[in-house]
C-alpha positions in Angstrom: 163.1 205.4 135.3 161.3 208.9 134.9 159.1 207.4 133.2 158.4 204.7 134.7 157.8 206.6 137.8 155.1 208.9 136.1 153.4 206.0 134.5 153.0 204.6 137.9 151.9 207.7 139.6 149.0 207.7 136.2 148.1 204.4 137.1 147.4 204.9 140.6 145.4 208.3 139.9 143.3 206.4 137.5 142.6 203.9 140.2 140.9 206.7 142.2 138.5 207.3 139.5 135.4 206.0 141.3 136.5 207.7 144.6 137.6 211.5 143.0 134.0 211.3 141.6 132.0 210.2 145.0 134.3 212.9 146.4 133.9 215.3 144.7 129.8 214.9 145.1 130.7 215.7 148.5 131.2 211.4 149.8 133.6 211.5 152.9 134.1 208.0 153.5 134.1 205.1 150.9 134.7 202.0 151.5 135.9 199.5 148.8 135.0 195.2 149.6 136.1 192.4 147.6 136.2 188.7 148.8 138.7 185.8 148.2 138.4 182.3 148.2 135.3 181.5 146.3 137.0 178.7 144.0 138.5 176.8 146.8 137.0 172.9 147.4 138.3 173.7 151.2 138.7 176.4 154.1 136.7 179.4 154.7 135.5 182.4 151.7 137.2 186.2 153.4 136.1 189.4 152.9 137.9 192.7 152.9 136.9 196.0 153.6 139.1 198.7 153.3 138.3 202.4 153.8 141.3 204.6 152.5 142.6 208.1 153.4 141.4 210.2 150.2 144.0 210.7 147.7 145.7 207.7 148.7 148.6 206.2 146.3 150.3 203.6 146.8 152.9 202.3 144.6 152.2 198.4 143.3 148.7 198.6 144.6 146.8 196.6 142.1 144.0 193.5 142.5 145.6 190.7 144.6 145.4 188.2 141.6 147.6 190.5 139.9 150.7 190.4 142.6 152.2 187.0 142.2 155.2 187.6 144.8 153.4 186.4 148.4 156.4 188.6 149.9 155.1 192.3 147.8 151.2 191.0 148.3 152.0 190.7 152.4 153.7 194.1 152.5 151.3 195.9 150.4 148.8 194.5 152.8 151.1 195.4 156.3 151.2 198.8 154.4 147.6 199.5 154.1 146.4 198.4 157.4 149.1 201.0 158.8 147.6 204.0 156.4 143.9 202.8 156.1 141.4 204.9 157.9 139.8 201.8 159.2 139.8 198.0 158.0 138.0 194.8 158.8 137.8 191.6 157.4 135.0 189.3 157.0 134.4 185.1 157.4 131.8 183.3 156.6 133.0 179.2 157.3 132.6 175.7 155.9 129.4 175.0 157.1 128.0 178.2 155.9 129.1 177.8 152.7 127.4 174.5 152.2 124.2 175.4 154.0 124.1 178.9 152.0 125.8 178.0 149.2 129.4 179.4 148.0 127.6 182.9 146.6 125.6 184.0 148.9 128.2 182.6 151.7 130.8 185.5 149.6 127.7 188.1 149.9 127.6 186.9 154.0 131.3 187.6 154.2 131.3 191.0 152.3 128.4 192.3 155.1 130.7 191.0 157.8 133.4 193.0 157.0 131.3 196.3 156.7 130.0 195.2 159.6 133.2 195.5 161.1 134.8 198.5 160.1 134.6 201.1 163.3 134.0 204.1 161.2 130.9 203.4 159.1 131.3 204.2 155.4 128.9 206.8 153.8 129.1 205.2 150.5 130.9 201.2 149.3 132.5 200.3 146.3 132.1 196.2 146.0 133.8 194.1 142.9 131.1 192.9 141.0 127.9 192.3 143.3 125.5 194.0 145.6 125.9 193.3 149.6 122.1 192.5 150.8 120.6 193.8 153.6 123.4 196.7 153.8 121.6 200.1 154.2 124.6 202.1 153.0 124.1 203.2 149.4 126.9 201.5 147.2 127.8 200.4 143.7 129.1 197.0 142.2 131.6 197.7 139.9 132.8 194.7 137.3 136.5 193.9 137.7 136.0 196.4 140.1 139.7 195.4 141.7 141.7 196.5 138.6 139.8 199.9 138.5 139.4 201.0 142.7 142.1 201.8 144.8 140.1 201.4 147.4 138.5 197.6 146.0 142.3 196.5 145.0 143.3 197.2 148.8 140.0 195.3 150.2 141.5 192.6 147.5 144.7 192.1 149.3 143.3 192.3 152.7 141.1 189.3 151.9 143.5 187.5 150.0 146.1 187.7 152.5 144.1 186.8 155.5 142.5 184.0 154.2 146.1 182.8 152.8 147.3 183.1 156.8 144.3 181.1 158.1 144.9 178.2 155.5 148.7 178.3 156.8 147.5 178.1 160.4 144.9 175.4 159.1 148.1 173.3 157.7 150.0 172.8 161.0 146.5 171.3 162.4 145.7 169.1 159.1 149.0 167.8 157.9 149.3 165.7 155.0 147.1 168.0 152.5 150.1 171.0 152.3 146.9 174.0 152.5 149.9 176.2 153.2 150.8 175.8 149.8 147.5 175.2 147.1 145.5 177.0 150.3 142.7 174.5 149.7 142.3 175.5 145.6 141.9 172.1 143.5 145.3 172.1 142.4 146.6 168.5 141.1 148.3 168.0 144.4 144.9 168.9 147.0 142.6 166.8 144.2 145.0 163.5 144.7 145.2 164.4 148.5 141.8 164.6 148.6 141.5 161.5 146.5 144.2 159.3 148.5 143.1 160.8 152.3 139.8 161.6 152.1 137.6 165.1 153.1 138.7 167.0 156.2 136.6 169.0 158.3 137.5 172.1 156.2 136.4 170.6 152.9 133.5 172.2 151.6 131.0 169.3 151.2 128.6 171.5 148.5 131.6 170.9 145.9 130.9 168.4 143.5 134.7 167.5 143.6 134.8 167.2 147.4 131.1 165.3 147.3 133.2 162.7 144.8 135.7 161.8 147.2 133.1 161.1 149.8 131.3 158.9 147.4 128.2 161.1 147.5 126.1 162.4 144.7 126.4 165.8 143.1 124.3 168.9 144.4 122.0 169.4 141.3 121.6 173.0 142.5 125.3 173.7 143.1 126.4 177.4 141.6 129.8 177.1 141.3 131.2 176.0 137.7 133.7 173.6 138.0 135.3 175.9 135.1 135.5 178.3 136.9 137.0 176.2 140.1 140.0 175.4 138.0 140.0 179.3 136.0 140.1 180.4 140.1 143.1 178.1 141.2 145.8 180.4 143.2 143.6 183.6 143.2 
């Protein structure tokens, strides 16, 4: 169990790597963004952003795709909200995602969140992009939410709000079970979608959404239906 404990406590140090180093250049505040909910064919894409209390370890933290057990994932994310020294999340909806398309929908979600953290970061980690229009200096970093405490955290924040907003989305469009696949294109939400059609919340830029409706293909769409089914549950 010692050990186990200490290779824990190594684990969490290590996920402070990018923050000891802005820290120790003299950064105060960093905030660390990640979205969720690109792969879905339904419901909005979320945003995290998480700024953390420096030094801050705690045990299981890790990217969101990484905690299977909804139970852990919603206490890790109880747990940060109470210690973080600010929070937001960020939404961009349906109909911006298929005016904008998905990515730059994600990008529109990320600035929200900034956006609406009351204590303004002096420096942001994001997972794997570049917020536009954000005059904050900040740094993409890949798989950036298996390496940052303070990305992993913005992970779960995202993850877990958008996972309570497909819930509440259930109880007002039964028959599709969102509290369950939360709109990824599981076997079950592809033959729901097949059998009952496209809701409101169905993202009509998605070439498997568009084939329900009986309409043509975006030629320009971004998002790999590879990577739709490679997303499923994240």
């Amino acid at each position: 169990r010692w050990r186990k404990n200490r290779a824990e406590g190594q684990r969490l140090h290590n996920l402070l790597r990018f923050e000891i180093d802005l820290w120790d250049q003299g950064v105060n505040l960093i905030a660390g963004v990640d979205e969720a909910g690109m792969a879905p064919l339904a419901g909005p894409v979320v945003a995290g952003a998480v700024i953390l209390p420096r030094n801050y370890k705690l045990k299981r933290l890790n990217d969101s795709k990484q905690i299977l057990d909804t139970t852990v994932r919603d206490e890790l994310a109880q747990q940060i909200k109470a210690d973080a020294v600010v929070w937001s999340a960020g939404i961009a909806e349906v109909e911006e995602i298929d005016t904008l398309n998905i990515y730059h929908a994600g990008l529109l979600a990320m600035r929200r969140a900034v956006e609406g953290l009351t204590s303004q970061p002096d420096f942001i980690l994001v997972d794997a992009r570049r917020i536009p229009h954000c005059s904050t200096p900040q740094r993409g970093i890949i798989k950036g939410d298996t390496l940052s405490a303070s990305i992993a955290a913005a992970s779960i924040i995202a993850k877990t709000t958008r996972d309570a907003i497909m819930t509440e989305l259930d109880a007002v469009l039964p028959g599709y079970n969102f509290a369950t696949h939360k709109g990824y294109p599981t076997p079950e939400h592809c033959r729901c979608l097949k059998e009952l059609g496209a809701t409101p919340i169905h993202r009509r830029s998605f070439a498997r959404v568009r084939e329900a409706l009986g309409l043509d293909p975006i030629q320009s769409e971004l998002f790999d239906e590879r990577a739709e089914v490679a997303g499923a549950g994240q």
